[in-house]
C-alpha positions as CSV (number, residue, x, y, z in Angstrom):
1,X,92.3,122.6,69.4
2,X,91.4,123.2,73.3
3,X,90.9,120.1,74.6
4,X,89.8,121.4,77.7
5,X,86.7,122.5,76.5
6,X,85.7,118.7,75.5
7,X,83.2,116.8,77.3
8,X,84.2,113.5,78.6
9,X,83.3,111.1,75.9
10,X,85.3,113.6,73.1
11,X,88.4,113.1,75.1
12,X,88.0,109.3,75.8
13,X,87.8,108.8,71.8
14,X,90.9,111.3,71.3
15,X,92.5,109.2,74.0
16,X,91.6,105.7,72.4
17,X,93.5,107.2,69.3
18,X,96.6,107.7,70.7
19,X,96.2,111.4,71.8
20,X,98.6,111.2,75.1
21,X,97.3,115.0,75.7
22,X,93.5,114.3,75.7
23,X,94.8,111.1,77.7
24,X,96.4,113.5,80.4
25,X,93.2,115.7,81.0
26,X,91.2,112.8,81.7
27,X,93.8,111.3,84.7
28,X,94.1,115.0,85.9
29,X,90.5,115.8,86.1
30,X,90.0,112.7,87.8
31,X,92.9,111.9,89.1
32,X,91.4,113.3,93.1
33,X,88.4,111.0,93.0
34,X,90.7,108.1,92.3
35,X,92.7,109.0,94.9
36,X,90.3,109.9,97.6
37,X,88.9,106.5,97.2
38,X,91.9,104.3,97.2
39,X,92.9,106.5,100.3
40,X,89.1,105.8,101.8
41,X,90.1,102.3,101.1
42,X,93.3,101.5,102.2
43,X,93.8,103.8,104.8
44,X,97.4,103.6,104.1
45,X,99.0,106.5,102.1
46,X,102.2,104.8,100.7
47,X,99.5,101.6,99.8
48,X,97.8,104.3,98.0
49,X,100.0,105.5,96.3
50,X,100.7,102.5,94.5
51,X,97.6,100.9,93.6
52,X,97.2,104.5,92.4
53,X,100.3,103.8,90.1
54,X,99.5,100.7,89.3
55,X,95.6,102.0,88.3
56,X,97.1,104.5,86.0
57,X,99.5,102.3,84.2
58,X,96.3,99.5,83.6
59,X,94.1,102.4,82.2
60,X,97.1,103.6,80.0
61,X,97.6,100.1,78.8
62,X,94.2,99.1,78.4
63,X,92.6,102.4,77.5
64,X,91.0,100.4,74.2
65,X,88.8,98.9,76.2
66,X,87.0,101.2,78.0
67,X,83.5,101.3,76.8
68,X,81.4,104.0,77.7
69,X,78.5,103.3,79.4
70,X,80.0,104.9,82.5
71,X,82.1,107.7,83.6
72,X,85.7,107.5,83.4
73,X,85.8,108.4,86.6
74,X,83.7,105.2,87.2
75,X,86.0,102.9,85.1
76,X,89.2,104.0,86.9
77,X,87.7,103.2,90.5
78,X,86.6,99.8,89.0
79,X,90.4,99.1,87.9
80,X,91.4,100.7,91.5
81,X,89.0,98.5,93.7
82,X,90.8,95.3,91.7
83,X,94.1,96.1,92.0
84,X,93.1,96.7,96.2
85,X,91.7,93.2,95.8
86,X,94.4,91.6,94.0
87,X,97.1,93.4,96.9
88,X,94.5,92.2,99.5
89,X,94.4,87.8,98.2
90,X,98.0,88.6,97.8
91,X,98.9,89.6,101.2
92,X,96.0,88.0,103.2
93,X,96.3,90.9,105.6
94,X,94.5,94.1,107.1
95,X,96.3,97.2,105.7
96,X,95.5,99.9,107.5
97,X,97.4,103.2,109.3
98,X,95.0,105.7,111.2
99,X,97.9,107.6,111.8
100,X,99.1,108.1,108.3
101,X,95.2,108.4,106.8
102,X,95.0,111.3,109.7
103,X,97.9,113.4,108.6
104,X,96.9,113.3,105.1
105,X,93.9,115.5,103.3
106,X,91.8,115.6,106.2
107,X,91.1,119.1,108.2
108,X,90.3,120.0,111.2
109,X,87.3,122.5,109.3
110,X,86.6,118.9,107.2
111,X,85.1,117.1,110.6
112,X,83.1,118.0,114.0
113,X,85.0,116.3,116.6
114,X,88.8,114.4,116.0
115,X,87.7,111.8,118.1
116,X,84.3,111.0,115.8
117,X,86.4,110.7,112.7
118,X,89.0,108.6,114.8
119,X,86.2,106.2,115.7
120,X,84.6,106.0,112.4
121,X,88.2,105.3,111.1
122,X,88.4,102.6,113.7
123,X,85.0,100.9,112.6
124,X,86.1,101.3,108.8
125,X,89.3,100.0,109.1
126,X,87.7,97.0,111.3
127,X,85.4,96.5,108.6
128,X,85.6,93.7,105.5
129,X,87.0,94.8,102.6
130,X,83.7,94.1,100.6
131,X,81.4,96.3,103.3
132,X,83.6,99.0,102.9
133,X,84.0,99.1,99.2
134,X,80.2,99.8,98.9
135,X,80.0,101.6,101.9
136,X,82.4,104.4,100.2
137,X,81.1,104.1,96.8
138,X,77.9,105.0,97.7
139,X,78.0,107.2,101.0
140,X,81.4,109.3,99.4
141,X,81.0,109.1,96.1
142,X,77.0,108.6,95.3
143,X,77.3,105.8,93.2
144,X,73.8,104.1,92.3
145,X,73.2,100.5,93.5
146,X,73.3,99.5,90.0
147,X,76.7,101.5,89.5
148,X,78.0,99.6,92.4
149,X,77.2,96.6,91.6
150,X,79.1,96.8,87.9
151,X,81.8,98.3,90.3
152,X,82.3,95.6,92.6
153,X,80.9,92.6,90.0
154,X,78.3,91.1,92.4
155,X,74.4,91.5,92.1
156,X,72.4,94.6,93.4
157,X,70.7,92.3,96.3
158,X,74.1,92.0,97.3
159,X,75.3,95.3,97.3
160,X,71.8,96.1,99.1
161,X,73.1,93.9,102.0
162,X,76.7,94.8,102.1
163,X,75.4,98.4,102.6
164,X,72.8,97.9,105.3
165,X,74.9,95.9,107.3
166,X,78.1,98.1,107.0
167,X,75.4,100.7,108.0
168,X,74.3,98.8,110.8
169,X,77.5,98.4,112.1
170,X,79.1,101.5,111.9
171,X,75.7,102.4,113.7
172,X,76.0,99.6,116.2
173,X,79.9,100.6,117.3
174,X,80.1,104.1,117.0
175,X,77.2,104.0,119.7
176,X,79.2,101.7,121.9
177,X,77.9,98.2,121.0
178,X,79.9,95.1,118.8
């Protein structure tokens, strides 16, 4: 059978019964988004890289209890945003590398000026971890406000606020005021 041909919810039910192949077409066809976003996040590539890992190896293990009222793609950013959380109350510290995050996936054809995407960087990485979680997820990735909000376990209202005031900083100090 060519599993490549099967929609999304086909493989998740081939994957749920032990089918490691259908199991490997689902990471690999999502495996970018998963790792744009943690890299969005973290702005840290080797950080990345491991919550990454550690994202896989939940979904592996606990690949039983996804339910499908979402994407996959959706379920493995949820697991992803925890695990950043969980390394975040852990370490009690900003993680962040402009440097590293600048030498990855980005091109010079990807952005209009260096220097914008330095200072956007600048005001992200400056950012709380909860404003730029829902900044990302809906201005990268086009998540709804309700898709968010499942995402990041808080209320739409909140999400709504998160969003307008990341918005209105990023606005605020990318034209020069704090």
């Amino acid at each position: 059978m060519n599993f490549k041909n099967q929609n999304e919810e086909n493989l998740i039910a081939r994957a749920k019964a032990g089918d490691k192949y259908a199991f490997e077409i689902l990471i690999s066809n999502n495996f970018s988004i998963l790792k744009g976003y943690v890299l969005k996040m973290t702005l840290d590539k080797d950080l990345t890289e491991d919550i990454v890992q550690d994202t896989l190896l939940s979904a592996v293990v606990h690949i039983d209890s996804f339910v499908s009222n979402a994407k996959f793609s959706t379920w493995l950013i949820k697991i992803a945003t925890n695990k950043y959380r969980d390394y975040l109350r852990k370490n009690k510290e900003t993680v962040t590398l402009l440097d590293t995050f600048q030498s990855s996936s980005i091109t010079e054809e990807e952005i209009v000026k260096k220097e914008e995407l330095e200072e956007v960087l600048k005001i992200l990485r400056a950012m709380p971890a909860d404003k730029r979680t829902v900044f990302i997820l809906k201005h990268y990735y086009g998540y709804s406000y309700e898709e968010i909000s499942s995402i990041v376990n808080c209320p739409i209202g909140t999400v709504r606020s998160r969003l307008h005031y990341a918005i209105k900083e990023i606005i605020s100090r990318f034209n020069g005021g704090k």
